[in-house]
N, C-alpha and C positions, 0 to 999 in steps of 0.2 A: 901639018895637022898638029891641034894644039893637048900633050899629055894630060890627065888625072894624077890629080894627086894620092897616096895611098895611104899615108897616115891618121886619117881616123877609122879608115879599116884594124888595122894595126893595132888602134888602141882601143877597139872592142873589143878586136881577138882577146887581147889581152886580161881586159877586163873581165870575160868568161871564164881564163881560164882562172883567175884569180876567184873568181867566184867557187867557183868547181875545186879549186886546192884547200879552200877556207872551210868547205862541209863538213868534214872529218872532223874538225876540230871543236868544230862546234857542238858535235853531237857527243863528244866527251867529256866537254865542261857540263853537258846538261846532265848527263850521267852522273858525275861528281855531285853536283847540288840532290839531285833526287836522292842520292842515297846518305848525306849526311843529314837528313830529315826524315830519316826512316824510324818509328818507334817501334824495338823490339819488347813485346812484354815480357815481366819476370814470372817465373814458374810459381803458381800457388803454392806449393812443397816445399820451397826453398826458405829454410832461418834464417830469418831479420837479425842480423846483429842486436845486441841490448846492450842499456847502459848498466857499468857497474860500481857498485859505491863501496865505498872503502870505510870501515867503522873502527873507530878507535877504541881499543878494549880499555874499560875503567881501570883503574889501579887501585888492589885489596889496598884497603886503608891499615895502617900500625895501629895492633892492637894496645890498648889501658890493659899492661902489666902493674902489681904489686905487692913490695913486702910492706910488712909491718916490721919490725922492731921493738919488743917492750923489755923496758930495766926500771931498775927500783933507784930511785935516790941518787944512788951511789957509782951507778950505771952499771950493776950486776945484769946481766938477762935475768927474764923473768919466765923459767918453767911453768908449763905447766897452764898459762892467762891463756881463758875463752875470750878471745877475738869474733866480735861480730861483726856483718859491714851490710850494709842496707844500701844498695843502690839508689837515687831518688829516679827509679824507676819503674819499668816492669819484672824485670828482675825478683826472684824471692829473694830473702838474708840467705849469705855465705856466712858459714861460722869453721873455726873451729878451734887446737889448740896452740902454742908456739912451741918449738921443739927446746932441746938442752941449750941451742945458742938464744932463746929468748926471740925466736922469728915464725914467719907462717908469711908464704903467697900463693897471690890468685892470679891468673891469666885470665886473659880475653875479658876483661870486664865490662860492661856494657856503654857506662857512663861517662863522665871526668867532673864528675862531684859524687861523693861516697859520707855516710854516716859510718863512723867507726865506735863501736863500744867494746868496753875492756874491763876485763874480770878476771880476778884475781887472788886466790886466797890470804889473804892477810894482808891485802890491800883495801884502797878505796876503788870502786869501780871510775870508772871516766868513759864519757861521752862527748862528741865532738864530730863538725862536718870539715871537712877536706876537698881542694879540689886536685885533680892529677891531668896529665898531660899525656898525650901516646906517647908508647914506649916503657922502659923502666921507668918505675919511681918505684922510693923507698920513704916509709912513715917513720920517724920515731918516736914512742909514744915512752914518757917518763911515771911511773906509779907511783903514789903517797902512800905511805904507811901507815893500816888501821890502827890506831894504840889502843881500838879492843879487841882486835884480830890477831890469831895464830899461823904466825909464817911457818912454812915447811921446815925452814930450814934452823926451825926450834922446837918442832915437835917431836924428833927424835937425838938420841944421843950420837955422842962417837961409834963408830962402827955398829951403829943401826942405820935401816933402811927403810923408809918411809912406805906404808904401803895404803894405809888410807889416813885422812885429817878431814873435820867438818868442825867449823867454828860458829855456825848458824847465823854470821852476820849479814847475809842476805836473805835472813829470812826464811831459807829455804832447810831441807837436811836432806845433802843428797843420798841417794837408793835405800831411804827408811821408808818403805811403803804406807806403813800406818799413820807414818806424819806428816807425811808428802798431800794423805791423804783428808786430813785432819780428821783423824779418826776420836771419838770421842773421849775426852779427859788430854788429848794432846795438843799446845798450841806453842810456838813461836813468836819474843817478843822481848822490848827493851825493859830494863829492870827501872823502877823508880828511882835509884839508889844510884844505878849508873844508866843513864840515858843512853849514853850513843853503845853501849853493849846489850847485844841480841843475846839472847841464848832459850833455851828448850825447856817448856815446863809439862809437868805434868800433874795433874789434882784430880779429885773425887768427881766423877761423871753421873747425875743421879742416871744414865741409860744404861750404865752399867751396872749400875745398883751397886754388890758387894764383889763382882767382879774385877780384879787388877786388871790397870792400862797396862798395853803391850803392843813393845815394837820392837821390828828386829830387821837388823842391816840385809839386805836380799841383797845376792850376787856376789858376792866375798866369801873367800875361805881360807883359813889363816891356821899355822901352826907352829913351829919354833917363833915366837913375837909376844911381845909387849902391849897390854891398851892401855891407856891412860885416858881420863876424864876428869873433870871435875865435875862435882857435886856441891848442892846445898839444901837442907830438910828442914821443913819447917814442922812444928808438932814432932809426933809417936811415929809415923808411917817409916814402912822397912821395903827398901829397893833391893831387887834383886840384880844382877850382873852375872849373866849368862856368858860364860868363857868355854869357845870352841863348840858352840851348839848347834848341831845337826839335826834333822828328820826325817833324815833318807835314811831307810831300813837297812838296818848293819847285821849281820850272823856274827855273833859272839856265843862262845863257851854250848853250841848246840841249839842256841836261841834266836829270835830274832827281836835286836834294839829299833825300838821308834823313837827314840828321845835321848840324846848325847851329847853332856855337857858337865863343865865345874859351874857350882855356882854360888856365887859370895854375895850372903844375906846381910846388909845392913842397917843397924836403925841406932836413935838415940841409945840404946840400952841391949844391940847384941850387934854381933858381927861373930858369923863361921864360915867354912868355907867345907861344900858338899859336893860329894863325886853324884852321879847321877848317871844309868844308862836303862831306862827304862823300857819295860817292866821286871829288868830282872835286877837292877842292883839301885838303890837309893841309900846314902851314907852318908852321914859327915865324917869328914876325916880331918878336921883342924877348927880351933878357937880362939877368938884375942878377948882379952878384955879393957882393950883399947876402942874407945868410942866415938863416934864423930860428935860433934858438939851441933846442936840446934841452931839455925841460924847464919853457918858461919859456912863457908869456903872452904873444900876440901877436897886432893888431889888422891887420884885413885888411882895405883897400878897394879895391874895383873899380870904373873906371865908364865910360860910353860918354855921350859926347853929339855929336849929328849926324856921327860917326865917327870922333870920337875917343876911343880908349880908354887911359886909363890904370892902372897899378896903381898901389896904395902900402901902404906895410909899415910900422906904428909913428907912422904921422903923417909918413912920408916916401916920396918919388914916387920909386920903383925903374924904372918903366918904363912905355913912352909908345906909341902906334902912331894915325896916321893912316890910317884904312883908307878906298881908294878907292871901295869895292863894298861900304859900312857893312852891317853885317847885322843882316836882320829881326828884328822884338821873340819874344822867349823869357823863357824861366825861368829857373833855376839848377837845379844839380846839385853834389852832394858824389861820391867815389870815392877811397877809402883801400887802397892797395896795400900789405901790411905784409908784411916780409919774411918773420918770425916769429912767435912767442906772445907773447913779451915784448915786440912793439913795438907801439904804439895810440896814438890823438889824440884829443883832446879836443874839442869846441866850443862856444860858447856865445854867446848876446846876438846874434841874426842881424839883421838889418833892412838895408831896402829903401825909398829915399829917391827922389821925382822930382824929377831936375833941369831947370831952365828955364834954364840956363846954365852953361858950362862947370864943370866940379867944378875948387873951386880948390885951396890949399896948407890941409894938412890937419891942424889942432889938432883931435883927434879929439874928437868931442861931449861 
């Protein structure tokens, strides 16, 4: 009897069980794939990260620092010069003065181009533009010398101390309110005779009719000191020069003073010198018979030290007074009484000097 063969049994078995070993496996790769395709959503609650930007802080810009510097000729500093500077801006004028080294500055200035004006007593003014740079900068600015102008530093003597000067070459007189104001019979202006010199007149007002012009320095008050002036009268008319004049009510001797003052009346044809404390005491207490001359240029000093007061005329002592009951520190005062239209005076070059000892014999500064 002839055998079967068993080998494709064999290889069925086989083939089942290989089928049957392979299922597991399969059903774990399917697993794998399902779940890396799974979309979990994000919680509505949850912060989004944001972009964030980074800003570069600006850099404060260097500020427009400046001095000035003002000297004379010579390159002395220049006391005392109104510095003004005009931004070509929004900016208002900065002003002000230069200290004893002859300087003055400003910070933060807005521009880097400045108008500078410079003023001076006894100078020429000066105007000019400039431009500056951030940071420091320094101007120097050089002054000419008015040759009709009164420098400070000749309006008083050796150990005197300057305490007012007005030369009126700009026109101006400064803290005389009556002429600041141009008060009637008062005006400012070049002479015929000398053009480029200003100086202060004063003549017949018909609104004041027989009324004297009157002005008087406001904000000053002065006592051991010196004034000097110049004067010039044309015609009869007689100026007064009111030395140490107050109107602030004084208690003397049980009384009360409204009016206190020396004052030295001069004309072609008289010159005295009167105490005055009114209403209790009016006097003259001194006379010269030295006279100013009509027309002509004449230097005035008055001065008071620890009660003694003297005048002088020309660089010469006319008249003297020891006063027992010295009078308190005042101002001054001008008052021109002109007879007519034709008759007016002149003045010029005023200053006011402190003395720390008696005022001596006087070569005029």
């Amino acid at each position: 009897m002839k055998q079967k063969s068993m080998l494709p049994l064999g290889l069925l078995y086989l083939g089942l069980l290989f089928l049957v070993g392979c299922k597991p496996l399969n059903n774990f790769n399917s697993t794998l794939t399902a779940m890396a395709w799974t979309w979990t959503p994000v919680p509505t609650n949850t912060p989004r990260p944001t972009a964030t930007s980074t800003v570069t802080p600006t850099p404060t810009p260097i500020p427009y620092n400046l001095t000035i510097k003002v000297e004379d000729s010579e390159g002395i500093p220049v006391f005392g010069a109104m510095v003004s500077i005009d931004e070509l801006g929004e900016l208002e004028t900065a002003q002000g003065t230069t200290s004893s080294e002859g300087s003055i500055s400003w910070e933060n200035l807005p521009n880097d181009s400045i108008r500078i004006s410079v003023a001076a007593q006894g100078f020429l003014p000066t105007e000019n533009t400039q431009s500056i740079e951030r940071g420091s900068n320094e101007i120097l600015i050089s002054l000419e010398r008015d040759p009709d102008g009164l420098l400070p530093s000749e309006a008083c003597r050796e150990a005197e101390t300057l305490l007012y000067v007005e030369d009126f070459q700009d026109g101006q007189a400064e803290d005389w309110p009556e002429i600041q104001n141009i008060d009637p019979g008062w005006s400012t202006g070049a002479l015929t005779e000398e053009p480029g010199n200003q100086v202060l007149s004063a003549q017949f007002s018909a609104f004041l009719g027989n009324e004297p012009v009157f002005a008087h320095l406001g904000e000053h008050s002065f006592d051991n000191a010196v004034w000097r002036i110049k004067f010039l009268i044309t015609g009869k008319g007689e100026i007064s020069f009111k030395w140490l004049h107050t109107t602030e009510p004084l208690e003397i001797g049980g009384g009360t003073v409204t009016d206190s003052h020396y004052e030295i009346m001069i004309g072609t044809n008289v010159i005295n010198l009167r105490r005055l404390q009114a209403p209790l005491t009016v006097k003259d207490v001194a006379r010269s018979s030295r006279f100013p001359r009509a027309g002509e240029w004449h230097q005035l000093e008055i001065s008071t030290f620890q009660g003694a007061a003297e005048v002088w005329l020309d660089g010469t002592q006319i008249m003297a007074y020891i006063d027992p009951q010295p009078m308190p520190a005042g101002s001054i005062s001008l008052t021109f009484s002109p007879p007519d239209e034709t008759t007016l005076v002149y003045f010029d070059n005023i200053s006011i000097c402190e003395l720390v000892q008696p005022f001596g014999s006087g070569d005029n500064p």
